[in-house]
N, C-alpha and C positions, 0 to 999 in steps of 0.2 A: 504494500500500500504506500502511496505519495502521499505528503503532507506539503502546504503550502502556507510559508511565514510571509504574512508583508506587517512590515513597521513603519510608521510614518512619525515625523516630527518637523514640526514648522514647512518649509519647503523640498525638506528630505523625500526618499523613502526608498525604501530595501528589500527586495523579495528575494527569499530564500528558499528551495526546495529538496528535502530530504528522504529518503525511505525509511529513519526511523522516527519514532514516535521520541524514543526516550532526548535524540539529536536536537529535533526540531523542539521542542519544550526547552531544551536547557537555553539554546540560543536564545528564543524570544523571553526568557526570564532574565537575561542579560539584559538587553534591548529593554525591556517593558519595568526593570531597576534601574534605568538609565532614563526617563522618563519619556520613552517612546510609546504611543499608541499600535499594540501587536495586537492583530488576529492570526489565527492559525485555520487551516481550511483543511480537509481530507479531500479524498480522492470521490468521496458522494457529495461535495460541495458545502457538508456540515462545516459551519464555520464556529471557531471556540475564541474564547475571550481571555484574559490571563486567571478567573479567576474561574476558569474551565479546563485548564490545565493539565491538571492530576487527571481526570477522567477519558484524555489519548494515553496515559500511562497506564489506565487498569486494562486496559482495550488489546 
């Protein structure tokens, strides 16, 4: 399964795409501690929030 990071901040923004769950989560808790706005997206278009996080981890 794909995961799909994008973070945004002011004029920025960063998309990042991984095949793991545990990969794409630690980045965007980087990113979204840094005070970026992250979504993360699956491969069915579900889109998670950071405080949705843990729940691509039990998956």
């Amino acid at each position: 399964m794909s995961y799909r990071m994008i973070a945004e901040r002011d004029n920025e923004k960063v998309k990042v795409e991984r095949q793991s769950s545990l990969v794409i989560v630690a980045k965007a808790r980087v990113f979204a501690s840094a005070g970026w706005q992250v979504v993360i997206t699956d491969e069915e278009g579900k889109s998670y929030a950071p405080a949705e996080f843990d729940r691509l981890l039990a998956a």
